[in-house]
N, C-alpha and C positions, 0 to 999 in steps of 0.2 A: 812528387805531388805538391809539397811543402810551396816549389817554385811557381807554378802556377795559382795558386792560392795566395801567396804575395803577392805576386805583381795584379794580379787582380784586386786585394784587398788595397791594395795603394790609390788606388786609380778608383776605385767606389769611393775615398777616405773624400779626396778631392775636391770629387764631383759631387760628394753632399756636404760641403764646406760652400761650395759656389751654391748649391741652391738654398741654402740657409742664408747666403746673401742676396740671393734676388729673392727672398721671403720676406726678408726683413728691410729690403732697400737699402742699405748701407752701402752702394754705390750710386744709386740714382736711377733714372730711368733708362742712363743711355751705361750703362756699367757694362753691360755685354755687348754693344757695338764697340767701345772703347777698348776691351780687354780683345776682342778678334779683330781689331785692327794694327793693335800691338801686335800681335802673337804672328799675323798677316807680314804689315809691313817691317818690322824691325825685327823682334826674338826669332820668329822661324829662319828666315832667311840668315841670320848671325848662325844658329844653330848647325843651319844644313852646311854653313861653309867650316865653322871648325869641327865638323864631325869627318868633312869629307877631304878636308886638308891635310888630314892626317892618316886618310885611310890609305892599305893595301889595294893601289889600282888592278893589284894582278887578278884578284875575285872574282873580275870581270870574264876572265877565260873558265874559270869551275863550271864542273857539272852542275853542282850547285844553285849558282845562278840560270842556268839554262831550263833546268825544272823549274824555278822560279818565276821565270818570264815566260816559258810555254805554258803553264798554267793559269798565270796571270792573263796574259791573252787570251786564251780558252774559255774560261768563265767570263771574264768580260766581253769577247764576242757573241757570248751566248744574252746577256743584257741586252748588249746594243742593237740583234737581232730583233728582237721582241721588242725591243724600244721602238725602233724603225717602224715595224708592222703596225704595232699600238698608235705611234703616233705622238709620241711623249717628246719632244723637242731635242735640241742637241744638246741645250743646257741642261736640261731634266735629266736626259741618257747619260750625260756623261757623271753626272755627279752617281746614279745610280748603277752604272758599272766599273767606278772607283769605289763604291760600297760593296761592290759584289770580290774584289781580287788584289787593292789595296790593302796589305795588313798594317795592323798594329806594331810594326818592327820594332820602333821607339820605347814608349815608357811604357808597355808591357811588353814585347819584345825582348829588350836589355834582360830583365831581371830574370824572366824564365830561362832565357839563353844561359842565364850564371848559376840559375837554381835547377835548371832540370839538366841539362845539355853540360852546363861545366864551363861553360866558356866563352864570353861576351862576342867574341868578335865572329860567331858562327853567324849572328843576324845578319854580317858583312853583306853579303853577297843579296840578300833582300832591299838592302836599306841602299844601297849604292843604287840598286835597279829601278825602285822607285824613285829616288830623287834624282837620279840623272836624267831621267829615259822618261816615265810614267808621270811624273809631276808637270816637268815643261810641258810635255805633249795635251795632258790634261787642261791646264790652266790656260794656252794658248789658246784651244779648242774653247773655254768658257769667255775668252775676251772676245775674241770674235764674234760665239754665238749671241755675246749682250751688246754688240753693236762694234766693234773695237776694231772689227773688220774695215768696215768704211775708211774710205778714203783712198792714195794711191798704194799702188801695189810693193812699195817698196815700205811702206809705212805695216801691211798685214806683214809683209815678211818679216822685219823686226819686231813682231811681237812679242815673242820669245825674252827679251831682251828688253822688253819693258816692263816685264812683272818680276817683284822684289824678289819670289821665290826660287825663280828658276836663276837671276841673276846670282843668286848665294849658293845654288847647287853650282854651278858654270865656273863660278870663281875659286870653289872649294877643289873642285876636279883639275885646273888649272892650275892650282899653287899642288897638288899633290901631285899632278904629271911632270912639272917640271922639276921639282926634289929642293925647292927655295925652303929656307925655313923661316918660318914668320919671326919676327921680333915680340919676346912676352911684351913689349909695350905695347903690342899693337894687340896679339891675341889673346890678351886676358882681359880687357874692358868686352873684345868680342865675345867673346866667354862667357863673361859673366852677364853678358845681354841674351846672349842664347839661353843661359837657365833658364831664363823666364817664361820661353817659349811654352813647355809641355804642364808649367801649371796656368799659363796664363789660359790655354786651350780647354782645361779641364773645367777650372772655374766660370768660365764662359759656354760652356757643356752644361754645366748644374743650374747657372742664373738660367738659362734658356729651358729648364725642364719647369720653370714655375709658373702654374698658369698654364701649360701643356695638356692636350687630350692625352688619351693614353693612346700608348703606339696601336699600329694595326686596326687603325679606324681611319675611314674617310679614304679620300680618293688615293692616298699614296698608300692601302693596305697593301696591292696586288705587286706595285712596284718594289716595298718593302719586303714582303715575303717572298719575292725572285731574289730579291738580292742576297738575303740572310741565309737562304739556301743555298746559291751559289759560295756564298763565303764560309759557312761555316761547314757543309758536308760536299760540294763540288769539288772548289781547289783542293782541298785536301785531299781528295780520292783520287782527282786526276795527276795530283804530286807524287802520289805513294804509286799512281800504274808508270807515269815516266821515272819513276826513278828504282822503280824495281825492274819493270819490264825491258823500260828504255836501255838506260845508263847502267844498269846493272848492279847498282849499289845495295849496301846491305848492313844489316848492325845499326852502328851509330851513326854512318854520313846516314841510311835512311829516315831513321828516329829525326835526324836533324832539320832535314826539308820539308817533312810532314808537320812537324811540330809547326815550325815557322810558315809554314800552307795556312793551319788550322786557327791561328791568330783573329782575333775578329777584326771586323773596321777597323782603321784607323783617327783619331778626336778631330785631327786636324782634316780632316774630309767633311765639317761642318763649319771648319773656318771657313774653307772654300766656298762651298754654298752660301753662306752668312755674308761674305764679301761681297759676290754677285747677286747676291739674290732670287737665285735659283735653287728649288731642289731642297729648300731646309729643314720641312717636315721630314722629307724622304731620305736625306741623308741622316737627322736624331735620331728617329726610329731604327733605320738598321743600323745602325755604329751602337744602341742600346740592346737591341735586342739578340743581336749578334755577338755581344759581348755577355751575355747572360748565355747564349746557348752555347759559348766554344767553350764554356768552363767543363760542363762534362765531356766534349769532345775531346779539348786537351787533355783531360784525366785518362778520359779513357785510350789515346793513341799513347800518350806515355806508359801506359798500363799494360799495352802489347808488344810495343815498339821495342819499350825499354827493357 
């Protein structure tokens, strides 16, 4: 319990660090376009690639990961459904079913993985899947739908390959498939650029709450509250039936997928919207409200599980 309760108290500490600065202005008026463009173009992309340069490619074949990505799909086709019928755009859809099935793997992820589960590198198999797989397809999907499409068709196919994000997961899976090992001269300036990434995310979370309605008002209530539901009691339910029913698992690999199911939003799914400009009431809301309800979720699946 202790673990969940930290990583969460870390991540509140942050996020009202940052809205104590855009209370006080002590970055400006453009403080949070600046910190999510950082976090955007330079710290995330440094982050995803020495995270994944170093990673165990082979995670890729676990159960683990497969209840990961069937769930993930699942909840988020249930979004994009609804999305479609409603009428909410592809840029609105898509941000709001990366809040629905996107976790928090990262900087609440890590430290539950070490506080509750024992063992950092169980988030593996979540974090490789969204930044490989989940993120390109994502952000492709957002260039396009804000115009990025136009033009010739060899110009949409490389799209992939012009956003900084997917270029730092692409590059991190490439130096860890091929078994090179980087030069410390080269990977500790990147390193140390990547730190920056999940507090620059967070403090640009907290300037963005200032001045803010409160969640669950106005036109993004309905699309908010699908989402927060799909993330915080969906994937998790639909984890724990494939991987008890499916896959057969039990004890702790179960405890393990569920846990990491049960994660709320992810911060950096407001950078995204923040970038494009789509989707950024609806992404604060559920990344805030979703992190407020998976705290007794996580207490409580740790609490049976465990």
């Amino acid at each position: 319990m202790q673990g969940v309760l930290t990583g969460f108290a870390v991540i509140a500490v942050v996020i009202a660090v940052g809205y104590v600065l855009g209370l006080r202005g002590h970055l400006g008026p453009q403080g949070r376009e600046v910190l999510t463009k950082l976090a955007f173009h330079v710290a995330s992309p440094a982050l995803l690639f020495t995270t994944l340069a170093t990673a165990d490619l082979s995670v890729v074949f676990s159960s683990r990961l497969l209840v990961t990505a069937l769930s993930t799909v699942a909840v988020a086709g249930v979004f994009v459904a609804v999305g479609v019928v409603r009428g909410w755009g592809v840029g609105r859809t898509t941000i709001g079913a990366l809040c629905s099935g996107y976790v928090n793997s990262g900087n609440l992820g890590i430290p539950i993985a070490v506080y509750v589960l024992g063992d950092a590198s169980l988030v593996a198999p979540v974090l490789l899947f969204q930044l490989v797989l989940v993120t390109p397809v994502a952000v492709t999907l957002l260039d396009l739908s804000g115009g990025g499409g136009k033009g010739p068709l060899w110009r949409v196919l490389l799209t992939p390959l012009r956003n900084p994000i997917a270029l730092g997961s692409l590059a991190g899976v490439a130096v860890a498939a091929s078994g090179v090992r980087v030069p410390d001269a080269v990977m500790d300036p990147v390193t140390l650029i990547g730190n920056m990434s999940v507090p620059a995310v967070l403090l640009a979370f907290g300037i963005g709450l200032c001045g803010s309605t409160m969640p669950l008002r106005g036109v993004e209530r309905r699309p908010v509250l699908l989402a927060v539901a799909l993330k915080t009691v969906g994937q998790p339910a639909v984890a724990w039936a494939l991987a008890y029913g499916v896959f057969g698992l039990r004890g702790a690999h179960l405890l393990d997928v569920v846990v990491t199911s049960a994660l709320p939003a992810a911060q950096n799914l407001y950078t995204y919207a923040s970038t494009y400009g789509v989707g950024e009431r609806l992404a604060r809301d559920a990344i805030l409200v979703s992190t407020v309800v998976s705290v007794p979720v996580l207490v409580g699946v740790a609490a049976v599980l465990g």
